[in-house]
TORVOLUM-593882 format. One record per residue (C-alpha): residue in one letter; x, y, z. Coordinates in Angstrom, 2 decimals. Layout:
N
+------+---------+---------+---------+
: type :      px :      py :      pz :
+------+---------+---------+---------+
:    a :       X :       Y :       Z :
...
+------+---------+---------+---------+
***
This chain:
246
+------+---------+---------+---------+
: type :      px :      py :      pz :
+------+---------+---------+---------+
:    x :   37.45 :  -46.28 :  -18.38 :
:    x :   37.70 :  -42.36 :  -19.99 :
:    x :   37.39 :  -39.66 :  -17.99 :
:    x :   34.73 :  -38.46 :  -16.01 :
:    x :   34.96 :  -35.13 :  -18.14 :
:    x :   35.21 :  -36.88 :  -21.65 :
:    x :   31.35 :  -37.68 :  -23.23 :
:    x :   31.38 :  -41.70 :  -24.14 :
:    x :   28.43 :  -43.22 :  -25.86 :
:    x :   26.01 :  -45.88 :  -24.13 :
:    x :   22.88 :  -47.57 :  -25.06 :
:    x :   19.64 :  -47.34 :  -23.25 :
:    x :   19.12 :  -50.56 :  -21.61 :
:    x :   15.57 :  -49.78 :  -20.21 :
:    x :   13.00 :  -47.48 :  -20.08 :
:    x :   10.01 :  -47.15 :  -16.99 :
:    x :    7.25 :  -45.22 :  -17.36 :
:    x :    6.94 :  -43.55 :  -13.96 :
:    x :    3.81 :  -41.02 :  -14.15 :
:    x :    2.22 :  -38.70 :  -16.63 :
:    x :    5.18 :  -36.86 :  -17.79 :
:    x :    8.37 :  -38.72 :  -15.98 :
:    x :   10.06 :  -41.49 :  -17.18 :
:    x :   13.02 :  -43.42 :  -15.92 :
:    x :   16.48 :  -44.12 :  -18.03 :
:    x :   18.57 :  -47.22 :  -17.57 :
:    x :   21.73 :  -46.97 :  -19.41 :
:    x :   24.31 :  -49.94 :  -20.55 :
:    x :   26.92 :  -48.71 :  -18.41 :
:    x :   28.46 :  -47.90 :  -14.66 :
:    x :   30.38 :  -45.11 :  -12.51 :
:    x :   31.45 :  -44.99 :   -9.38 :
:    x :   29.80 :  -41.78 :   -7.55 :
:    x :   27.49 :  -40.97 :   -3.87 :
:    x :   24.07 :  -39.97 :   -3.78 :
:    x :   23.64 :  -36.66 :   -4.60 :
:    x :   26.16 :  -36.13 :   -7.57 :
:    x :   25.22 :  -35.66 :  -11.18 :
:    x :   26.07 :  -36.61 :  -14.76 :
:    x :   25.82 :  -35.13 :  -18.00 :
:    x :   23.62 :  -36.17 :  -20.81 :
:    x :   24.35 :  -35.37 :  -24.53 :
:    x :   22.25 :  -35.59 :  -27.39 :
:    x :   24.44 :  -34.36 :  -30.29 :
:    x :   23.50 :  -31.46 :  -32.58 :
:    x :   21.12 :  -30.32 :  -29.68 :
:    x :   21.89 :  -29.89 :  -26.43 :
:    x :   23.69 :  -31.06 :  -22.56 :
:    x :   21.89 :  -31.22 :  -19.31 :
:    x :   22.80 :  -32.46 :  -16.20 :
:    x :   20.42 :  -34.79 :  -14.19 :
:    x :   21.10 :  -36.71 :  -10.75 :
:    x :   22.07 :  -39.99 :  -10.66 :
:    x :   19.38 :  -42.45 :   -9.23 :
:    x :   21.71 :  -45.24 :   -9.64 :
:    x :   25.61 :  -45.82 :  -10.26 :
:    x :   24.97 :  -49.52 :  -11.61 :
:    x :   23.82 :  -49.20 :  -13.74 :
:    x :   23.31 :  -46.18 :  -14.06 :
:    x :   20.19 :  -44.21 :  -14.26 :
:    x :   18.38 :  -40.72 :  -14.08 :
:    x :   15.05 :  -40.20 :  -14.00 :
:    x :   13.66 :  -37.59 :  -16.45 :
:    x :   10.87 :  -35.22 :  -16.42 :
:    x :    9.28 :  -33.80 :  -19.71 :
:    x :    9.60 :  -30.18 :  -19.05 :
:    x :   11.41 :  -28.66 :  -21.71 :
:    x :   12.67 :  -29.70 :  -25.40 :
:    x :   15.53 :  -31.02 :  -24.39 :
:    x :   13.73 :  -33.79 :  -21.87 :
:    x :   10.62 :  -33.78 :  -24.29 :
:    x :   13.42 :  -35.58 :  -26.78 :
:    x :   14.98 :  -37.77 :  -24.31 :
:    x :   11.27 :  -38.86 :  -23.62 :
:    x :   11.47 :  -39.28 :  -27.30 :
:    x :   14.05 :  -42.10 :  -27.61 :
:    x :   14.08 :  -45.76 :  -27.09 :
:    x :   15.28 :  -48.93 :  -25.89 :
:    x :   18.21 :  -49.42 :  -27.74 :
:    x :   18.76 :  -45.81 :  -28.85 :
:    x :   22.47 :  -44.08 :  -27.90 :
:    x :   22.95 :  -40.77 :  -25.53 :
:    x :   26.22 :  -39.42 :  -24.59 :
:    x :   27.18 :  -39.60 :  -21.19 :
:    x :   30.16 :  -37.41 :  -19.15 :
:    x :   30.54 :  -37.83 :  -14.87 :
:    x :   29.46 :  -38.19 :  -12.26 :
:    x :   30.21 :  -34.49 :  -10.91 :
:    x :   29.81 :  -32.27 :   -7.62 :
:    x :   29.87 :  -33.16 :   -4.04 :
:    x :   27.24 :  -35.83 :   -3.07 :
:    x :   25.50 :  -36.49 :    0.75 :
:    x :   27.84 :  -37.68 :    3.09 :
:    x :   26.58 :  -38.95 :    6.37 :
:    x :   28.79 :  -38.80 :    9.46 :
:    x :   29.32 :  -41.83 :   11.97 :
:    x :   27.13 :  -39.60 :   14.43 :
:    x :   24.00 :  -39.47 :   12.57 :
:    x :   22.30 :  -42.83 :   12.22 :
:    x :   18.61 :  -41.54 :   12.36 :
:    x :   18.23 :  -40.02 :    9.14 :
:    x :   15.45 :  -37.78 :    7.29 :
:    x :   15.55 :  -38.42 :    3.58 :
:    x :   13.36 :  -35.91 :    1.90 :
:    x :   12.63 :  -35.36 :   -2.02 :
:    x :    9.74 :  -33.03 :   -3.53 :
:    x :    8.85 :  -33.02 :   -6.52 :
:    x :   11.55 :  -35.33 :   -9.20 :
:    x :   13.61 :  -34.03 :   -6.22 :
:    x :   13.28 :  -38.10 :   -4.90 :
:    x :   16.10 :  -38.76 :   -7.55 :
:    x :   18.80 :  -38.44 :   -5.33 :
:    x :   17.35 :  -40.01 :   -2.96 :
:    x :   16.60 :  -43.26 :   -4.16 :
:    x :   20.28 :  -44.04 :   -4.30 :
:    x :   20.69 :  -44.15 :   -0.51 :
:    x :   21.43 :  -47.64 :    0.98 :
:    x :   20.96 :  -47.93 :    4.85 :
:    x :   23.96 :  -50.80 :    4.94 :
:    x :   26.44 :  -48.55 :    3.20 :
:    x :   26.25 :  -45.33 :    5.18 :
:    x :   25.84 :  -46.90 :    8.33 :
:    x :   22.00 :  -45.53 :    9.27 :
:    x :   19.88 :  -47.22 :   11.74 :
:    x :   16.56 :  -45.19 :   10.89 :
:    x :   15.43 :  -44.25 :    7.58 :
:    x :   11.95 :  -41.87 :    7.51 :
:    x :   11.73 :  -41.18 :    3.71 :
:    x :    9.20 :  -38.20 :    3.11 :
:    x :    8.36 :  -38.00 :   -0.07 :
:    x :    6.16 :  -34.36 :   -1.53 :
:    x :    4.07 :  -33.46 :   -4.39 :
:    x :    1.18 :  -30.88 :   -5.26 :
:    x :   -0.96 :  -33.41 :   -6.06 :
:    x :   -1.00 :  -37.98 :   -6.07 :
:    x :   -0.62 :  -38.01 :  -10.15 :
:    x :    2.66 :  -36.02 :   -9.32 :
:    x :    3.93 :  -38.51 :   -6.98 :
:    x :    7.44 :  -40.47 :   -7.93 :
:    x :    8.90 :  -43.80 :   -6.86 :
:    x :    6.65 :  -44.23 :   -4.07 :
:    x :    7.32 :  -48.25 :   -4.35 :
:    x :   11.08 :  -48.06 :   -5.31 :
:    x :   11.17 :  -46.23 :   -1.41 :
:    x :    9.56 :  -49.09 :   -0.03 :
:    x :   11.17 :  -51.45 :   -1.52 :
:    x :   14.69 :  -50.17 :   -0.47 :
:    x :   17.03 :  -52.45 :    0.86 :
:    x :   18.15 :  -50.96 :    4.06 :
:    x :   19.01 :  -54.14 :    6.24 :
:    x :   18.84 :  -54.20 :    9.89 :
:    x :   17.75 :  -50.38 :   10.04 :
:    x :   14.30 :  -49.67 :   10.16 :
:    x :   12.49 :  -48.00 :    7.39 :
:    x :    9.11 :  -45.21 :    7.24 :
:    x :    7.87 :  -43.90 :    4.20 :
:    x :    5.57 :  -40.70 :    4.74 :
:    x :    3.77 :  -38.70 :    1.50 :
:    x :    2.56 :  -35.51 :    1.60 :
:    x :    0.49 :  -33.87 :   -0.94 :
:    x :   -0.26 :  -30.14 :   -0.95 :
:    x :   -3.84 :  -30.80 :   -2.35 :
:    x :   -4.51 :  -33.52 :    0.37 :
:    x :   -4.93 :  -36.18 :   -2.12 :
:    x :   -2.48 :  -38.56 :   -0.83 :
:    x :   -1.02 :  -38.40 :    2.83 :
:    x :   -0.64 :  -35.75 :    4.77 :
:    x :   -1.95 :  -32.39 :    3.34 :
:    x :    0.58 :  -29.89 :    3.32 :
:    x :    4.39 :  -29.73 :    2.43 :
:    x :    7.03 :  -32.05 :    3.19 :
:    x :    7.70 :  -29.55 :    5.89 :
:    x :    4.41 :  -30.37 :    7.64 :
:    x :    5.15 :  -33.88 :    7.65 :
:    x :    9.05 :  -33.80 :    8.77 :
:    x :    8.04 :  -31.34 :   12.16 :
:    x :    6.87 :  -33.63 :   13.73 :
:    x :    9.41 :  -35.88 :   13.78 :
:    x :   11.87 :  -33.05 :   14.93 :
:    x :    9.51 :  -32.50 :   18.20 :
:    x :    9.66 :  -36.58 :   18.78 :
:    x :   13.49 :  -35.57 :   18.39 :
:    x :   13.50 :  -38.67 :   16.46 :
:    x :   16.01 :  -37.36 :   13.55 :
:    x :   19.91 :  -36.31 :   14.01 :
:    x :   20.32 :  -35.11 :    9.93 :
:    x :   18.13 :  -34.26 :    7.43 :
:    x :   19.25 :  -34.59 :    3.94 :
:    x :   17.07 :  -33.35 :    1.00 :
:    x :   16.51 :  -32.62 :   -2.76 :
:    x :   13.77 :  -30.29 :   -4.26 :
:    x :   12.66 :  -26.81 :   -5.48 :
:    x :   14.60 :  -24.09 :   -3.69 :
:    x :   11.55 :  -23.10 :   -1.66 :
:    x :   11.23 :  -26.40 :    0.23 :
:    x :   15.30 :  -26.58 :    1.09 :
:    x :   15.11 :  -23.03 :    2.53 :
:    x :   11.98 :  -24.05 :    4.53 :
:    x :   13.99 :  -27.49 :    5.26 :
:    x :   17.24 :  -25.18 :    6.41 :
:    x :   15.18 :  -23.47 :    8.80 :
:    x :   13.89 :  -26.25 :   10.55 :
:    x :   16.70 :  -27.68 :   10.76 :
:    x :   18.45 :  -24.57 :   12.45 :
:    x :   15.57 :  -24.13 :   14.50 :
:    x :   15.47 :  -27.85 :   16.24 :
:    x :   19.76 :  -27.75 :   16.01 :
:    x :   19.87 :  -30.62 :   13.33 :
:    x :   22.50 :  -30.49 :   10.34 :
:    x :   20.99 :  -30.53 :    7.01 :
:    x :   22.71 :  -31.55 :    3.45 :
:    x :   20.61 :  -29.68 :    0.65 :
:    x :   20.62 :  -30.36 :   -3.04 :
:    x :   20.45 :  -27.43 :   -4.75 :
:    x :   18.84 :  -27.47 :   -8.34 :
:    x :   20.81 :  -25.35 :  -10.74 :
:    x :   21.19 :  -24.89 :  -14.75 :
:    x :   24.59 :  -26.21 :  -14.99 :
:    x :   26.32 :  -26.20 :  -18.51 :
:    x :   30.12 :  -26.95 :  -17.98 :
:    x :   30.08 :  -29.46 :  -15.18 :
:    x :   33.91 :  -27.64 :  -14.77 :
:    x :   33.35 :  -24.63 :  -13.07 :
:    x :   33.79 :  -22.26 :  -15.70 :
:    x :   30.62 :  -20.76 :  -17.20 :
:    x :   29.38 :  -19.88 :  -13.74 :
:    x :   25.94 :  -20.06 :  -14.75 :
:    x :   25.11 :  -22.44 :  -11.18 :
:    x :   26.51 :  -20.08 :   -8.74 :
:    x :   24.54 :  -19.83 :   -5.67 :
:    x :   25.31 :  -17.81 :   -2.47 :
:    x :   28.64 :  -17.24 :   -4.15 :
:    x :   29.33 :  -21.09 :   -4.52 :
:    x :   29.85 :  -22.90 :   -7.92 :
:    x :   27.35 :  -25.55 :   -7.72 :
:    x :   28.82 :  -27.99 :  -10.56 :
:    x :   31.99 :  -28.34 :   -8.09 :
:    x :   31.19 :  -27.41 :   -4.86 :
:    x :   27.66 :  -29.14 :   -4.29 :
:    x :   24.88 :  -29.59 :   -5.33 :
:    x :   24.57 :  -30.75 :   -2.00 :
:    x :   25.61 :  -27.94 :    0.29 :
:    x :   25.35 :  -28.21 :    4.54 :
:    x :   23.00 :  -25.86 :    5.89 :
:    x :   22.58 :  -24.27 :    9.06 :
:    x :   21.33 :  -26.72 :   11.23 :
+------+---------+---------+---------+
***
């Protein structure tokens, strides 16, 4: 196989229709990568972006039509070619002491979370919050309850900040709780910048380690533009996923 840092061209294998504006990309291909890492897409003569991985094999990203270059991915079709380089960054990684875990996503923030199997990092409890502004934004609601995770036991909670599905409020509303019952030992999560820092604190505040995925523009995937630094960390090498303060 070519390196991780050289583009190679794959076929789209399959294409799911996920809500209004997000779609899911399977591609003819594999790597071997964590939750939480990235890869690069290229469409040539346009443009790179980097999108987690929801799945190594094959793998897959799920992409939401937000600017041109995802408005041309949305574009393409089974059969069509992309350019692929990666994965990149740091992924989760879940200690031997945490087995009651708190997987949360907001927003196309569920990506990384998706890829999580309960067998592989050893978890015994999986509560899978999963936040939106509204049910029509809602992703991969069934893909979460479908997860294989073995012997461990398995919650799937929704909250919607209009009230239209599950809890009303934010994700954050829906994970306290859980932190009183002191039912969770790590909390890992992906999602607008807003929601981790609101995640961080809780975490710090009931004394339970968090892993954060922080979104960033990243162009190189190499850790030379800079353009992903955050709290004087290169995000492309050093995370996305970053611990907090818990």
């Amino acid at each position: 196989m070519l390196s991780k840092n050289m583009p190679r061209v794959v076929e789209i294998r399959d294409i799911q229709q996920d809500n209004y504006r997000t779609k899911t990309f399977v591609l003819d291909t594999w790597v071997e990568g964590v939750p939480g890492q990235y890869a690069m897409l290229w469409l040539p003569r346009f443009d790179e972006k980097p999108f987690s991985l929801v799945d190594c094999d094959p793998v897959t990203f799920m992409i939401t039509a937000v600017g041109p270059f995802t408005r041309l991915m949305h574009e393409l079709k089974v059969g069509d070619r992309v350019w692929l380089r990666g994965p990149f960054g740091q992924g989760y990684r879940v200690p031997p002491s945490q087995r009651r875990l708190a997987l949360v996503g907001g927003g196309y923030g569920v990506a990384p979370c998706i890829g999580w199997r309960a067998r592989r990092c050893g978890a015994e409890q999986l509560d899978i919050i999963v936040g939106a502004r509204t049910a029509n934004d809602l992703l991969y609601l069934e893909r979460f309850n479908g997860l294989d995770v073995g012997d461990a036991s398995l919650t799937v909670t929704v909250a919607t900040e209009d009230g239209s599905q599950g809890i009303a409020g934010r994700v954050t509303d829906a994970l306290r709780p859980m932190l009183e019952a002191q039912r969770i030992d790590g909390i890992y999560a992906c999602g607008p910048h807003a929601m981790l820092n609101a995640l961080d604190d809780l975490g710090s505040q009931y004394k339970v380690p968090t892993q954060l995925s922080w979104e960033a523009y990243m162009r190189c995937g190499m850790g030379i533009c800079g353009s992903c630094e955050h709290d004087g960390k290169v995000l492309c090498m050093e995370g996305p996923v970053l611990a907090g303060r818990g």
